[in-house]
DRENPA-3360 file (N, C-alpha, C; in nm, 2 decimals, always signed):
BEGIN
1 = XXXXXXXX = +0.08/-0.12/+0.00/+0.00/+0.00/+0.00/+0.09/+0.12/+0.00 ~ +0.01/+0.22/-0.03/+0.07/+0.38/-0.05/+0.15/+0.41/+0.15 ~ +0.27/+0.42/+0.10/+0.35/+0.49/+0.23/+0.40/+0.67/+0.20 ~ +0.42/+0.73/+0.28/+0.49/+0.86/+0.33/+0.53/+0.86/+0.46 ~ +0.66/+0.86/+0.45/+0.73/+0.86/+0.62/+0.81/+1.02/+0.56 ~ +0.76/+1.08/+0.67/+0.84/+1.22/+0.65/+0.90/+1.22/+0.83 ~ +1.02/+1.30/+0.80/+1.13/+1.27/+0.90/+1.17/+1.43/+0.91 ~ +1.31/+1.48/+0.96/+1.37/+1.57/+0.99/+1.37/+1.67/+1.09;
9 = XXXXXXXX = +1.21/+1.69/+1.14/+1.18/+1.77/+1.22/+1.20/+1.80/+1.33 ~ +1.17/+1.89/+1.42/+1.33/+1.89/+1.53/+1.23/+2.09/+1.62 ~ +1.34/+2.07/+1.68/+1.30/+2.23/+1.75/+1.42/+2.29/+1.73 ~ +1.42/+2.37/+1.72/+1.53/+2.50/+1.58/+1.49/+2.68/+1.67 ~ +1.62/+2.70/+1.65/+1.64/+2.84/+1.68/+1.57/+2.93/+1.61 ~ +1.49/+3.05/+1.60/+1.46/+3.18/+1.49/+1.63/+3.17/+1.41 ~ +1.58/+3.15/+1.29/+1.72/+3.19/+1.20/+1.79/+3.08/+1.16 ~ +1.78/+2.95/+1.22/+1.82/+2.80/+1.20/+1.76/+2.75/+1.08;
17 = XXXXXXXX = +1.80/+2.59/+1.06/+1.79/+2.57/+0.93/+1.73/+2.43/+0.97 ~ +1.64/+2.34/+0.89/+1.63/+2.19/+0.90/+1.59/+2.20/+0.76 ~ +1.65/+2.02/+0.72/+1.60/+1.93/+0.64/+1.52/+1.85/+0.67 ~ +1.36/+1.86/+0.57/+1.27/+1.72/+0.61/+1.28/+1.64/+0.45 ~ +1.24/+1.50/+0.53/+1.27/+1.45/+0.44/+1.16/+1.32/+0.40 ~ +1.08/+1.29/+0.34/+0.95/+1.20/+0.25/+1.02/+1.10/+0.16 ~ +0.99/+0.99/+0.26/+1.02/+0.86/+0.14/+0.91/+0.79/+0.12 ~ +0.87/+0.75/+0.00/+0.78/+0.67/-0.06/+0.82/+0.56/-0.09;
25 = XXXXXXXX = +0.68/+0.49/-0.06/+0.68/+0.37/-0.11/+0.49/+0.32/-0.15 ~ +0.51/+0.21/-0.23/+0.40/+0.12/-0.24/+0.31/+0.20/-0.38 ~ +0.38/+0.30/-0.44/+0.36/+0.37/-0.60/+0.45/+0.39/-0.67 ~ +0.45/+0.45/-0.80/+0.55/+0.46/-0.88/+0.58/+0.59/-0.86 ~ +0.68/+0.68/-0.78/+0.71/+0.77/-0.70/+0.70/+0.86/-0.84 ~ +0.82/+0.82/-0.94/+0.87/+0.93/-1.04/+0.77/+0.96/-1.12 ~ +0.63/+0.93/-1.14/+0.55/+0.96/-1.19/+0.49/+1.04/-1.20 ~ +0.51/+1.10/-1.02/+0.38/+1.20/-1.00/+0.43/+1.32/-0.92;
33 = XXXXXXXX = +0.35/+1.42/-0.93/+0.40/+1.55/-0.82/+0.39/+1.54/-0.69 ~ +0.45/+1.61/-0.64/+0.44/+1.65/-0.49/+0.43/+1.78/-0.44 ~ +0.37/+1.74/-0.30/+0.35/+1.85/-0.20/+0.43/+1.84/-0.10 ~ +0.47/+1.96/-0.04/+0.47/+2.00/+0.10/+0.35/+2.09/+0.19 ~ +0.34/+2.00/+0.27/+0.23/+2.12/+0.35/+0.26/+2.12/+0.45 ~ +0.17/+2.24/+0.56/+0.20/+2.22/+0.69/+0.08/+2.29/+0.81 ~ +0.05/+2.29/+0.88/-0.05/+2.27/+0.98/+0.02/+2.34/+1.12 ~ +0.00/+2.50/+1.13/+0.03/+2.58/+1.24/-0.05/+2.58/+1.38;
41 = XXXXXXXX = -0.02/+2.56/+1.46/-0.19/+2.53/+1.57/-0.28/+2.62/+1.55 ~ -0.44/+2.60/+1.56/-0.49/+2.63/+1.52/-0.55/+2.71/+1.38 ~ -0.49/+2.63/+1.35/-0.52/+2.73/+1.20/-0.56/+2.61/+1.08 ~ -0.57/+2.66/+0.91/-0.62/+2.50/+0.84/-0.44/+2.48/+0.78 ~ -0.47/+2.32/+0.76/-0.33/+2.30/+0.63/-0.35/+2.39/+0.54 ~ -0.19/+2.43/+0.53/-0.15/+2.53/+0.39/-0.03/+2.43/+0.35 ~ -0.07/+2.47/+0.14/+0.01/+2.45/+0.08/+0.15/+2.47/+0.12 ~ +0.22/+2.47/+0.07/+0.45/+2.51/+0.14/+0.48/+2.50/+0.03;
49 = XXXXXXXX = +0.47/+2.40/-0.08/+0.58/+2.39/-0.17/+0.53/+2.26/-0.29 ~ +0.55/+2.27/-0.40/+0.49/+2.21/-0.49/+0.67/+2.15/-0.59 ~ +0.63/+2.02/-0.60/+0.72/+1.94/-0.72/+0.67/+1.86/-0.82 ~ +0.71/+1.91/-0.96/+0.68/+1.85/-1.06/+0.73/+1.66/-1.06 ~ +0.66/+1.59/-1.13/+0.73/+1.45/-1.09/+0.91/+1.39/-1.14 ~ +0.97/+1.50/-1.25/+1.07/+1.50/-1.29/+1.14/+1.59/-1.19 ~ +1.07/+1.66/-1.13/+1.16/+1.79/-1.05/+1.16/+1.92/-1.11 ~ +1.17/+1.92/-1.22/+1.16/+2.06/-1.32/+1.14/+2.16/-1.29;
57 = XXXXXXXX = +1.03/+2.16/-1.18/+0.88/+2.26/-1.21/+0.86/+2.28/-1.03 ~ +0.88/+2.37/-0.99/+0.84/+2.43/-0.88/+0.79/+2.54/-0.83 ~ +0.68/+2.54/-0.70/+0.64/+2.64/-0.66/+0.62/+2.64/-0.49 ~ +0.62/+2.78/-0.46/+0.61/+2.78/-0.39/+0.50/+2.90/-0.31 ~ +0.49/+2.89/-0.15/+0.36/+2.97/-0.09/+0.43/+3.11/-0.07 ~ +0.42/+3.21/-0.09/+0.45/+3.35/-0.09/+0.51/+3.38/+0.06 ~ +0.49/+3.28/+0.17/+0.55/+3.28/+0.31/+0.67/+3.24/+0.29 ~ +0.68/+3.12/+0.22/+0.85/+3.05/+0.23/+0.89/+3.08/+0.18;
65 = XXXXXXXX = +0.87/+3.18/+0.00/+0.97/+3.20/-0.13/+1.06/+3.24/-0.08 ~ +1.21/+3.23/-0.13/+1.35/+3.28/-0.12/+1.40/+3.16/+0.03 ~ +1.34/+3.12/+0.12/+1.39/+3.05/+0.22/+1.41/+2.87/+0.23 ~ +1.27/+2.86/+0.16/+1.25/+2.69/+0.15/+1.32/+2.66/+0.00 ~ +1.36/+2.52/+0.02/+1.37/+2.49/-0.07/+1.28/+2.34/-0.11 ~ +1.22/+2.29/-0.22/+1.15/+2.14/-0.24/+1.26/+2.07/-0.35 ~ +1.31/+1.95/-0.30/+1.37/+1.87/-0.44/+1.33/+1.74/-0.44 ~ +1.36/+1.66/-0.51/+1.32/+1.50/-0.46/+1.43/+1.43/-0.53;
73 = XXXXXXXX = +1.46/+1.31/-0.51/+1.54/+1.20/-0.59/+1.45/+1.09/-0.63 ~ +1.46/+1.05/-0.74/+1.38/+1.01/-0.78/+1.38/+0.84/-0.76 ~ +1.55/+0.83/-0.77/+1.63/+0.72/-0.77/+1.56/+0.62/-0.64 ~ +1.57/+0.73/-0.48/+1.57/+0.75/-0.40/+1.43/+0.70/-0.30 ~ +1.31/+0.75/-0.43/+1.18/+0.77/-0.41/+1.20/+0.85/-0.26 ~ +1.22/+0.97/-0.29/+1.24/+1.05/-0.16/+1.24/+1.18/-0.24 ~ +1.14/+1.25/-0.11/+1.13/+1.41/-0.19/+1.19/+1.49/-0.03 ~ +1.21/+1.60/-0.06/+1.33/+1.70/+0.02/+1.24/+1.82/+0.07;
81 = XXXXXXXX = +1.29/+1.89/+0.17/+1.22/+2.01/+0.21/+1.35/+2.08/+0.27 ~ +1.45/+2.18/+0.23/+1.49/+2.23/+0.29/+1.52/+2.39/+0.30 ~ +1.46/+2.40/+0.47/+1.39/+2.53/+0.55/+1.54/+2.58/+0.58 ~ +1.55/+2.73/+0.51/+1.63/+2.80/+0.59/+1.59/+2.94/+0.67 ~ +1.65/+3.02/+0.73/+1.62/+3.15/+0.81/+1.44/+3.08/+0.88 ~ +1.46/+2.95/+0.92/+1.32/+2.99/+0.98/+1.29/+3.06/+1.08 ~ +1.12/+3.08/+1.09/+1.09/+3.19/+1.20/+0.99/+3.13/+1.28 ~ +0.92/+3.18/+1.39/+0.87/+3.11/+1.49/+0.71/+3.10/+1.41;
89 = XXXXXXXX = +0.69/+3.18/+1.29/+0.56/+3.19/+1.26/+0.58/+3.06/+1.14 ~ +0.66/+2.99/+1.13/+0.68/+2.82/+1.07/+0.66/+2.71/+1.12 ~ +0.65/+2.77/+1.23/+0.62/+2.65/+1.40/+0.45/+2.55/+1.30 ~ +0.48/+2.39/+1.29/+0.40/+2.35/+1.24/+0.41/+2.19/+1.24 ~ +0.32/+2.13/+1.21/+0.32/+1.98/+1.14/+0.34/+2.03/+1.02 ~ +0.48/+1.88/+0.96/+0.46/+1.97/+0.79/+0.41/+1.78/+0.76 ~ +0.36/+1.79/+0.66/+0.31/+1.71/+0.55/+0.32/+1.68/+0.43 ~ +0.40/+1.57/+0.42/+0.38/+1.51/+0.28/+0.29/+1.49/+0.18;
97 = XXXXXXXX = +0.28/+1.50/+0.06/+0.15/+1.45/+0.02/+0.16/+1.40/-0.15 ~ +0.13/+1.32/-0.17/+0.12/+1.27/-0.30/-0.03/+1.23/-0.32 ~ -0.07/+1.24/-0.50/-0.21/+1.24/-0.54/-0.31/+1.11/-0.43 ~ -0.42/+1.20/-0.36/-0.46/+1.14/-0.27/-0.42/+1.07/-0.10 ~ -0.30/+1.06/-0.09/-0.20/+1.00/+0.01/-0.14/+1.11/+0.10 ~ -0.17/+1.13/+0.22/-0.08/+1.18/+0.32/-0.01/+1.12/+0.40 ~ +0.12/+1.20/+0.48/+0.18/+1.13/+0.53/+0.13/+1.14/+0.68 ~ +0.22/+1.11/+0.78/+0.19/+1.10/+0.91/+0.25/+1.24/+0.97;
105 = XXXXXXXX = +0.32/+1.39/+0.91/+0.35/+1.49/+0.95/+0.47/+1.41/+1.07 ~ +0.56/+1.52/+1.08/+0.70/+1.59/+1.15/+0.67/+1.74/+1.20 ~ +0.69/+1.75/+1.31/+0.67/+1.83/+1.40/+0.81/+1.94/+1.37 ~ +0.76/+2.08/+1.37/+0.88/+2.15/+1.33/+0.85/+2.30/+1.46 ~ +0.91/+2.30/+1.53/+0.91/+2.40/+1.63/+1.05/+2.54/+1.61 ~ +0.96/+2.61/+1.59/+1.08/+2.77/+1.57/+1.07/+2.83/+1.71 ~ +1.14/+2.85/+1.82/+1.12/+2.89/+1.95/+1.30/+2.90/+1.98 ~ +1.28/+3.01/+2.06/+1.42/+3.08/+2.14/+1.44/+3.02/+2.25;
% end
């Protein structure tokens, strides 16, 4: 069956940096696009960051431009997320997501 294990997440300084990281399994990974999302308390899931299934083609939420980065390996079946200069207002579950399939979220804490 469809898996997403996403990993990296951690409690980080204002201005610190982390890598998360989404491995797939149980579809043909290189086929399809991906998401990043993420889940602030109280508040709804927001988009983060969008990958074409070759990698090509990316987008991102007008909060993270210039700081996040999205890549994936295809080889790998593993897609990438990596957060720089974050700030306490990133404090979130982030989420993996492939067509129809979520992951189980990584806990990402921005606090001094």
């Amino acid at each position: 069956q469809v898996q997403l294990v996403e990993s990296g997440g951690g409690l980080v300084q204002p201005g610190g940096s982390l890598r998360l990281s989404c491995v797939a399994s149980g579809f043909t990974f290189s086929r399809f696009a991906m998401n990043w999302y993420r889940q602030a308390p109280g508040k709804e899931r927001e988009l983060v960051a969008y990958i074409s299934s070759t990698g090509g083609s990316t987008n991102y939420a007008d909060s993270v431009k210039g700081r996040f980065t999205i890549s994936r390996d295809n080889a790998k079946n593993t897609m990438y997320l990596q957060m720089n200069s974050l700030q306490p207002e990133d404090t979130g579950v982030y989420y993996c997501k492939s067509p129809g399939y979520w992951g189980q979220g990584t806990q990402v804490t921005v606090s001094a």
